[in-house]
N, C-alpha and C positions, 0 to 999 in steps of 0.2 A: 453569816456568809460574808468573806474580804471580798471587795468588789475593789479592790485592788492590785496593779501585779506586785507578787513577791519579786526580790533580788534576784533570783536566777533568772524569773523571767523575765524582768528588766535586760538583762544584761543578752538574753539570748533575743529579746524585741530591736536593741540597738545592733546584734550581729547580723539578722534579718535585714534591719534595714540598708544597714552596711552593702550587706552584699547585692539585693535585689536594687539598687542603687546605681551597682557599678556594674551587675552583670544583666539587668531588664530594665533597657529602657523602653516605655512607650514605643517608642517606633520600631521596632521590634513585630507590631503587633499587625502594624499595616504592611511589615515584609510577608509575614505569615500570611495574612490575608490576599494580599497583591498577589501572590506566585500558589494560591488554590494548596498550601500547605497539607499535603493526605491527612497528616496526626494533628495539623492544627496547634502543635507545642514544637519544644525543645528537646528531643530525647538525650540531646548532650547534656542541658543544664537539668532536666530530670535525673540525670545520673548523678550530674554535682551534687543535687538535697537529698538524695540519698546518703551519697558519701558523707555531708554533712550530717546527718541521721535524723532530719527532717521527715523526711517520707516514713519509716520507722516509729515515730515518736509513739503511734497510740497504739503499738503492740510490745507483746512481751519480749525480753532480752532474748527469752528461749527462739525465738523466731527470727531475731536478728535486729528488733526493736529498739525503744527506749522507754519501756514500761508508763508511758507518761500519759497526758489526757488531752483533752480536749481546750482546756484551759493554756496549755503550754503550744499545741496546736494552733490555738488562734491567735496569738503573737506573730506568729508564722506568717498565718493567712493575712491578716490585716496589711502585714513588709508586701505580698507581694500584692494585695487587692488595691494597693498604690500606683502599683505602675501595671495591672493590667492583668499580670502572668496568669496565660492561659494552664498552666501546668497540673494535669489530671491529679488534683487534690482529691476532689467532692466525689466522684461517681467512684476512684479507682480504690482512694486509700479508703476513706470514710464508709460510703454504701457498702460496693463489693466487697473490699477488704473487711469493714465493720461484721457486714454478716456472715462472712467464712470465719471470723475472731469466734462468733457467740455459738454458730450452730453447726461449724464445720469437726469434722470426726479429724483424729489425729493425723489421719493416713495424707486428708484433704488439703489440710495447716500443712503439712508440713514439704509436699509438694507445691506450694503456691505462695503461703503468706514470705519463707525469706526469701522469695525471688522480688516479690510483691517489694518489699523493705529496701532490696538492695537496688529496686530502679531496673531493674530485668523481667518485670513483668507486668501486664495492666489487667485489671480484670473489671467487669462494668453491671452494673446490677440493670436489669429488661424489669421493671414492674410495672412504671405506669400503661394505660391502653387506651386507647381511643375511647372521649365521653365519659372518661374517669377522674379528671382533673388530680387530686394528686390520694384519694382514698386508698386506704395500703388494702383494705378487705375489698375492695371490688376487682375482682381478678375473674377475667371470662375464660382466660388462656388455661388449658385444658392436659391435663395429663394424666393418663389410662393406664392400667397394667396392660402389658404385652409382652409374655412369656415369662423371664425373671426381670427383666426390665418397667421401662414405661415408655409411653410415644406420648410427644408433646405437639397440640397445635396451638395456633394461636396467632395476636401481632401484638408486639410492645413499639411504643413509641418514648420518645425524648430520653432516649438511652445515652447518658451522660458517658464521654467516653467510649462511646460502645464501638464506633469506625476504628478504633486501632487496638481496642481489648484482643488481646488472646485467650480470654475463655469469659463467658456469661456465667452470671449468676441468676437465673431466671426464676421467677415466680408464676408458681401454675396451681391451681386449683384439679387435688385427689378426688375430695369429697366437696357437698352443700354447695348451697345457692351463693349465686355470683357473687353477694355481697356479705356474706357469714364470715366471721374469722375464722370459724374451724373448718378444717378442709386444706388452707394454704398451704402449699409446700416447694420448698426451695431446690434447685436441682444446677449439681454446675456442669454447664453444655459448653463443648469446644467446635468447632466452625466444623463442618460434616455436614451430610446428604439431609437435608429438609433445617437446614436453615439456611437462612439469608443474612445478612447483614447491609442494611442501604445507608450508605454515607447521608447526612444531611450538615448545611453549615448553617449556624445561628446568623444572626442580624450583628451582633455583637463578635462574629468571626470563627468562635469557637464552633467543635466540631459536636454533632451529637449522632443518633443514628435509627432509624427505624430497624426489627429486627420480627421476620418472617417467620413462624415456627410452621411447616407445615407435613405433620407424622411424622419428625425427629425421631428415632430410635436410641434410649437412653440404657447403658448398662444401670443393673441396681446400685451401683459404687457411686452415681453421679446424683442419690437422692442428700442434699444437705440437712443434716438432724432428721426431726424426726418425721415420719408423713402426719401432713394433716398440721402439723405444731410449727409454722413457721411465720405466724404472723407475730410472735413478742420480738422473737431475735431482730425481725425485718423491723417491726415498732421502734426499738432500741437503737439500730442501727441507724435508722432515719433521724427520730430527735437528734442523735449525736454527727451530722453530716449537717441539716438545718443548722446547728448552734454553729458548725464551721465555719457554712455558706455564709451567715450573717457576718463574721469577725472579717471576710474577705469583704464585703458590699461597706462594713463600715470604715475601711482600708479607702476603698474605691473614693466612697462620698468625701474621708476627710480628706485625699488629694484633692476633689473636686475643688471642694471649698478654697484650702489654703491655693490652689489656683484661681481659684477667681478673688480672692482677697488681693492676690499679688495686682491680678489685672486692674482690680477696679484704686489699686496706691499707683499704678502707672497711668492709666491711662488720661491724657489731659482733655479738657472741653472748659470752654469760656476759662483759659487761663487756672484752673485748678482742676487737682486729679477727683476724678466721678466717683470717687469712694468720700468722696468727705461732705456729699450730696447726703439730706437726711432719709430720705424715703430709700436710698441703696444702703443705708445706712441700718436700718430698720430693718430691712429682708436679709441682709449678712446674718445678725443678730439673733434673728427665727431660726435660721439655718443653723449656728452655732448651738444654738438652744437643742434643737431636735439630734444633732448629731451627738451631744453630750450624755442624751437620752439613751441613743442608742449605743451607747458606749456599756452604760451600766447594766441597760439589757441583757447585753452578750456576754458581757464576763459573769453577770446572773444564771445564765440559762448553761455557759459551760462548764460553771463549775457544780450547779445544779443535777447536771451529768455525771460528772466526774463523781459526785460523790454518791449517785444512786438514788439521789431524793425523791418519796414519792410525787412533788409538786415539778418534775422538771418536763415531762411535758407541757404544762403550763404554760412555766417562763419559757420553754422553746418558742412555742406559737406566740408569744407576747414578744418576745425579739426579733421573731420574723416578719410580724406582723407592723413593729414600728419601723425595723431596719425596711421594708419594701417600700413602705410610707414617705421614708426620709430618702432614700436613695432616689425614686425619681421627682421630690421636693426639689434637692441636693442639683441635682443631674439639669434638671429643667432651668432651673433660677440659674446655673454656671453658664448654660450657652447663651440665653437670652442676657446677662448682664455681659458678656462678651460682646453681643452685639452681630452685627453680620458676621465678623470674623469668626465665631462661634458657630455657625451655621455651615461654614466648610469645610469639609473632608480634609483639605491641610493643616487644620488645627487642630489640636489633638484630646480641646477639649471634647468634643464631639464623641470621641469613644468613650469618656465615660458614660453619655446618654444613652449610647447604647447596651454597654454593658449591665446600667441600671433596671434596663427596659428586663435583659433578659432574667436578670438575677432575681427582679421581682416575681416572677411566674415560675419562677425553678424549686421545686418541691414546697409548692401551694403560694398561692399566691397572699395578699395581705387579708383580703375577705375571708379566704378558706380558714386563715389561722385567727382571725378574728373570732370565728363559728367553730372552731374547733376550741377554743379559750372558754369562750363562754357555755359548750357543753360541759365542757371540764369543770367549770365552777359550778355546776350546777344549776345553769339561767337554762 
């Protein structure tokens, strides 16, 4: 396996950064936030990575894609997990999108995914639930036949994107017990009589959403793949959204850093700058070390993806699990060698701490994927 990028990707990581450079800055993030932003993003500059064919990359040309992976994706994520960009990647193209890619019927694709590609349309995957932390088979939310239909009840919570989706991808449980894999089944729901959708804003700015299901009434058109069979696509879908979310968290932590490196060559005390003290010297070092770590993880676990390996669950949960590690390492050690100025909302190292905070708990946190590694090996 290259745990390196190729030439294209090189060349398409310096266009990324090019541009998330000149068109997201940071501050940006506290307009968004200061002024209670509905979508919480850009829906301009979500049109531009579209147009760019960004958004597109991990679906097919048939759809309006660029046939490409997850590996070419995360080049992407890291340009913009630099400066912050909130821009509905993970829940809209990856989860939602991922699983209308694997289990959605023609008719589904082809009303959804090239709207999805060209930045004209969000879609946002409802699985996790309250007391579920991030287990794709524990699914209480409920869906019954009712005439040729189904009616869904239930609550999902930390629906990524879900405040500005125009259609769910929801997971509800046909058949078996709450924590069975067979029985899940996927259903895509558009805003109508027994749902809800409740805005929620993260700590870190961004938008997510609680979402109400209560006796929804579903035509049978709105079941995705098959009944009962939707926990591989949802499995799939997930490791390849994970591998993303890392390439963006390892985006975030290496600005952290090369920001606090700048700080600690500026700033002076007793006459020489505090980066050429040994004990700050020593904790940069760690940091370097660990983000280097997580460098190899990620380009491991996505192209571990990409090519279908049976081992890439694994290395997903092994990227996740260092990348959450190192990001609030990363996050914590930047404000604290900042100093008090780090401690205040006008400086802007501070949003990556919180970004870290939330990145780490967003589709399982480092323990989860720790216990989920070590099932997989066999411990």
């Amino acid at each position: 396996m290259q745990l390196i990028l190729t030439e294209d990707q090189e060349l398409l990581a310096k266009t990324a950064a090019d541009w998330v450079h000149e068109k997201s800055p940071v501050a940006r993030i506290r307009e968004l936030r200061d002024r209670n932003d509905a979508d919480g993003f850009s829906r301009t500059l979500w049109k531009e990575m579209a147009e760019l064919g960004w958004v597109g990359i991990p679906f097919p040309e048939a759809m309006g894609g660029a046939d490409m992976g997850v590996a070419e994706l995360a080049v992407i994520l890291e340009a913009l997990g630099r400066h912050l960009a909130p821009e509905p990647f993970i829940g809209n193209v990856m989860l939602a999108g991922g699983v209308l890619l694997r289990a959605g019927s023609a008719a589904q694709q082809q009303a959804w995914l090239p709207r999805l590609c060209q930045g004209d349309a969000i879609l946002a995957l409802a699985q996790q639930e309250p007391r579920s932390r991030f287990d794709l088979n524990r699914v209480a939310t409920r869906a019954e036949k009712a005439g040729n239909g189904y009616r869904l009840s239930g609550e999902k919570i930390a629906v990524l994107d879900g405040a500005s989706a125009d259609a769910l991808l929801v997971v509800a449980r046909t058949s078996g017990a709450e924590d069975a894999r067979e029985g899940i089944s996927l259903f895509l729901v558009e805003q109508g009589p027994g749902v809800r959708v409740e805005r929620q804003q993260r700590v870190d700015g961004r938008n997510a959403a609680l979402v109400h299901l209560t006796g929804a009434e579903l035509p049978a058109a709105a079941l995705v793949g098959s009944e009962g069979k939707g926990w591989v696509p949802l499995a799939q879908a997930a490791d390849a959204a994970i591998a993303a979310l890392c390439a963006e968290m390892l985006g975030s932590m290496t600005e952290a850093f090369e920001r606090t490196l700048a700080y600690l060559r500026d700033r002076q005390q007793f006459g020489v700058p505090i980066g050429s003290f040994q004990a700050l010297k020593h904790r940069a070092a760690d940091m370097f070390t660990e983000i280097e770590l997580c460098r190899s993880a990620v380009m491991a676990a996505a192209r571990a993806v990409d090519e279908e390996l049976e081992e890439a669950p694994r290395l997903v949960s092994l990227a996740k699990a260092r990348c959450s590690d190192t990001a609030i390492l990363v996050a914590n050690e930047a404000v604290q060698m900042h100093g008090g100025i780090g401690m205040t909302d006008e400086h802007e190292i501070g949003f990556y701490l919180k970004r870290a905070r939330v990145a780490e708990l967003t589709l399982g946190d480092a323990a989860w994927h720790r216990d989920r590694w070590a099932m997989l090996s066999g411990y």
